[in-house]
LUMVO-244875 format. One record per residue (C-alpha): residue number from 1; x, y, z. Coordinates in steps of 0.2 Angstrom, whole numbers, plus 2048, in hexadecimal, padded with zeros to 3 digits. Example, Ala and Ser with C-alpha at 12.3 -4.5 7.8 and 13.67 -1.06 7.14 Angstrom:
! residues 2
     k     u     v     w
     1   83E   7EA   827
     2   844   7FB   824
***
This chain:
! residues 266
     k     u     v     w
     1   41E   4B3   53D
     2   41F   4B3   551
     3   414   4BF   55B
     4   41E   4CB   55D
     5   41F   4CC   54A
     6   40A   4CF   54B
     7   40A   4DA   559
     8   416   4E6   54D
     9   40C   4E2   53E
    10   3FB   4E6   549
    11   404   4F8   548
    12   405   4F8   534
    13   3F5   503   531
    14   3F7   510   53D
    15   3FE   522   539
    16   403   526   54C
    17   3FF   51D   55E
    18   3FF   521   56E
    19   405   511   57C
    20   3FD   514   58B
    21   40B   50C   597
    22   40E   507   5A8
    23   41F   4FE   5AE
    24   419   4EF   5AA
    25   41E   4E3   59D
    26   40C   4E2   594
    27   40C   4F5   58F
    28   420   4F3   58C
    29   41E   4E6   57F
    30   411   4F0   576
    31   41B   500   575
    32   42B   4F8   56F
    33   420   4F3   561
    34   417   503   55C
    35   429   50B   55C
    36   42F   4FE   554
    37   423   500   544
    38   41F   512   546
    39   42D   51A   54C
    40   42B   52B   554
    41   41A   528   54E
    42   418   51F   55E
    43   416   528   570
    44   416   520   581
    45   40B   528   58D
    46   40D   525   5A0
    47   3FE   52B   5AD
    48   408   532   5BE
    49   3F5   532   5C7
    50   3FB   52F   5D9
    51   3F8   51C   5DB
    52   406   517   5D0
    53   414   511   5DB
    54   423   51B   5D8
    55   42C   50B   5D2
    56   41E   508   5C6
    57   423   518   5BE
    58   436   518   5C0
    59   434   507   5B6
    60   428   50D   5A8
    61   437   51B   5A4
    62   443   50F   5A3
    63   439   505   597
    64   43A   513   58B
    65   44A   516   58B
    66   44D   505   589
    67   441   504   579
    68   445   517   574
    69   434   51B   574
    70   430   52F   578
    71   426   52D   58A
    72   419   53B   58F
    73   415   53C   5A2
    74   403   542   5A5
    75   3FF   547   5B6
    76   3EF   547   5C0
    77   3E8   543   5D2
    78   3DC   533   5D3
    79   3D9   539   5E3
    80   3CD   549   5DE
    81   3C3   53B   5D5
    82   3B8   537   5E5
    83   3B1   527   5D9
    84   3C2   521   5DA
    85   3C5   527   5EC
    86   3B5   51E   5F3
    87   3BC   50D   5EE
    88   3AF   505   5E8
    89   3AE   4F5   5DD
    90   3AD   500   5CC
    91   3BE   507   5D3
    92   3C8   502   5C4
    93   3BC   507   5B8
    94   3BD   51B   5BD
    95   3CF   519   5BF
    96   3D0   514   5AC
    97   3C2   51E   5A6
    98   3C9   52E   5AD
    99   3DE   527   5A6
   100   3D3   524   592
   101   3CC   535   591
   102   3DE   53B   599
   103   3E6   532   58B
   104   3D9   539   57D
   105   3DB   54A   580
   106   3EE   547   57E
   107   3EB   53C   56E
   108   3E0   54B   568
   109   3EF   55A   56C
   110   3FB   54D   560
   111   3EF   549   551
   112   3F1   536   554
   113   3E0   52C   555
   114   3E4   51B   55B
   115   3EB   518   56F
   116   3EC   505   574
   117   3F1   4FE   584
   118   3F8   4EE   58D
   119   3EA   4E2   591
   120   3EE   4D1   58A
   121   3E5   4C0   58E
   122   3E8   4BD   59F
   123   3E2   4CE   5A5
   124   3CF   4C8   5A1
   125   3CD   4B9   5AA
   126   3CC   4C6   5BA
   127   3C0   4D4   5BE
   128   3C6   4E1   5B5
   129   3BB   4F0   5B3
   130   3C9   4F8   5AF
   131   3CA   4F2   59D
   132   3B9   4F5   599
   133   3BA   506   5A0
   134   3CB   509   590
   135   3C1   4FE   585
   136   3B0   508   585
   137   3BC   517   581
   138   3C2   50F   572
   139   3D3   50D   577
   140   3DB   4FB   56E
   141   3E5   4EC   575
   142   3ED   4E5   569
   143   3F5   4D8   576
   144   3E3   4D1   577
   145   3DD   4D2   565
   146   3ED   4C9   560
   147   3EF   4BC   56F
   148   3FC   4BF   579
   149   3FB   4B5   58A
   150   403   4BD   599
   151   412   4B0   597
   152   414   4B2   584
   153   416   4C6   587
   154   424   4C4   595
   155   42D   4B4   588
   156   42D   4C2   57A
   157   434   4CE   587
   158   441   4C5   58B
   159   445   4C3   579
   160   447   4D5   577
   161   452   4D8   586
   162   444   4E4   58F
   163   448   4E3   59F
   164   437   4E3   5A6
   165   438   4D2   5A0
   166   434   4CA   5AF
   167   42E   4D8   5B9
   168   41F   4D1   5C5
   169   40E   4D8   5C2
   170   40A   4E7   5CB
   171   3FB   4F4   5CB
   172   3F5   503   5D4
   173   3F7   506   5E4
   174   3E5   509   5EA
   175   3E4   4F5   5E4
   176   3EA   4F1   5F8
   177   3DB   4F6   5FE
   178   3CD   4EC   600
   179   3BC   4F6   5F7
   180   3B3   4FF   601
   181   3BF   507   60A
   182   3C2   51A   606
   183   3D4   51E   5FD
   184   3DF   52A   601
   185   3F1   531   5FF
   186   3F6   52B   611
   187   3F2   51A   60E
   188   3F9   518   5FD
   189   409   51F   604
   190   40C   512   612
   191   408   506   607
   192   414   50A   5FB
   193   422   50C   608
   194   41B   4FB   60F
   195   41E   4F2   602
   196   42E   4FA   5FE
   197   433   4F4   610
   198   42D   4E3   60D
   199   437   4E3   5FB
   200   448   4E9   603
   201   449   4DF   613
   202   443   4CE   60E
   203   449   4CF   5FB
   204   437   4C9   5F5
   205   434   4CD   5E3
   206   421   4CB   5E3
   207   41A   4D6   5F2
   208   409   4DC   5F7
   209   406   4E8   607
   210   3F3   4E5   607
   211   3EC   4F5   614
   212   3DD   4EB   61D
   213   3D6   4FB   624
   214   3E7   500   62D
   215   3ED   4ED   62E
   216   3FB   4EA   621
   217   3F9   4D8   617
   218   409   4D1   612
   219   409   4C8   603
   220   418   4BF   5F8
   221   419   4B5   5EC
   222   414   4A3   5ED
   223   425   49F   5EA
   224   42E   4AC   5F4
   225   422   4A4   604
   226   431   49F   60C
   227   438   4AF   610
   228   42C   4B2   61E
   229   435   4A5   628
   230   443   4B2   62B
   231   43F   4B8   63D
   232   44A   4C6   63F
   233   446   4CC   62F
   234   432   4CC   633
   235   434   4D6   643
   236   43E   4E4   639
   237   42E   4E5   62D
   238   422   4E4   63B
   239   42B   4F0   643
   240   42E   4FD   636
   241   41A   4F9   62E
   242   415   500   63F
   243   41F   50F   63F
   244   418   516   62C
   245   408   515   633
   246   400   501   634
   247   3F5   4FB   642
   248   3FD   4E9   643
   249   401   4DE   636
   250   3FE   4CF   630
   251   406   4C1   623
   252   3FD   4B9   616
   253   400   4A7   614
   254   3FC   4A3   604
   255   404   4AF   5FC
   256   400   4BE   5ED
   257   3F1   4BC   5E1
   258   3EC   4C9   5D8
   259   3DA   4D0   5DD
   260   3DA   4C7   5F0
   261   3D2   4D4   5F8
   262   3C3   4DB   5E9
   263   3B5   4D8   5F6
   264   3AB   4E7   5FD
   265   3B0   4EB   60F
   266   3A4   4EA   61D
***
């Protein structure tokens, strides 16, 4: 039996389900396997709360119509949560406490009793209040409780032909900036037409626009360093950072790792 196999099998006791899904490949795989045991039984549910990138959400339709799955978008706005807006350290915990009890009272209008999510291993080797906030609501990763690595979720991606495949990690768009410092929709906007700049002019596939109090960090991936090497190229993002709104900006040389900036501002 391959995982894949036990991740739809993990499916076999449950009447209906509701798959809290992103446009990542983590959520992705989850929901082609709830549809495929349960059929219509199964419901994705994708949160528009204004800190999801545009892209992010393009992609998480496209994933149900690749699996077939019926998608509900539920909309609200993180930013009248002022425990998210305030941008502390437990940031990620109000962000997923405030998306579970969104989710319940959709599970509760349906009649279905379980909702799980995409959290797999590799997700809790970092700080990620997050997932205790969904897991203290009772919502289920059946990623983690079966063992699916990170790897091992794009491998059986691949497999099925979803086409997130291969999709870098992503996550919300208030992660860019650094705790402390107060969010708000004018930030999350230039940094998400920062980093759609950066994306379309260098051809990077991994791309962070960190906002450093109004200085933009690039990051790339490791492998995609290179790219910064392209003068011409750099002066047209500069430029064009600088016109949506950025102080200056800066490159980072190390390139993207996920949580770089979870320290508390001064």
């Amino acid at each position: 039996m391959t995982k894949l196999d036990e991740l739809i099998n993990w499916f076999n006791d449950k009447n209906s389900v509701l798959v809290a899904l992103s446009g990542g490949v983590d959520s992705a795989l989850v929901a082609y396997a709830a549809f495929q045991n349960l059929g219509n039984s199964a419901k994705a549910v994708t949160a528009d709360y204004k800190t999801l990138s545009r892209d992010e959400l393009n992609s998480a339709h496209r994933v149900c119509s690749e699996i077939g799955i019926e998608q509900i978008v539920i909309n609200y706005n993180e930013l009248e949560n002022e425990n998210f807006v305030r941008n502390d350290k437990n940031r990620c915990f109000y962000c997923r406490d405030e998306l579970a009890k969104n989710l319940f009272e959709i599970a509760k209008k349906l009649g279905v009793n379980t909702i799980v999510d995409g959290t797999q291993l590799d997700d809790l080797d970092d700080y990620r209040p997050g997932i205790d906030a969904l897991k203290s609501n009772g919502i289920q990763s059946p990623l983690v409780e079966i063992g699916f690595t990170k790897k091992q979720v794009r491998d059986e991606a691949k497999t099925i032909n979803l086409s997130v495949f291969d999709r870098p990690s992503n996550s919300c768009l208030a992660s860019r900036i650094p705790w402390g410092q107060r969010i708000s929709s004018e930030r999350l906007t230039r940094i998400e037409v920062g980093e759609l700049i950066v994306k379309q002019t260098l051809g990077a596939n991994q791309v962070r626009v960190r906002d450093l109090d109004g200085v933009a960090k690039i990051e790339v991936g490791k492998n995609e360093l290179e790219l910064f090497s392209d003068k011409l190229k750099m002066d047209e993002i500069i430029l064009k950072l600088e016109q949506i709104g950025f102080k200056s900006v800066i490159i980072d040389p190390e390139g993207y790792k996920s949580g770089k900036i979870n320290v508390i501002a001064d």
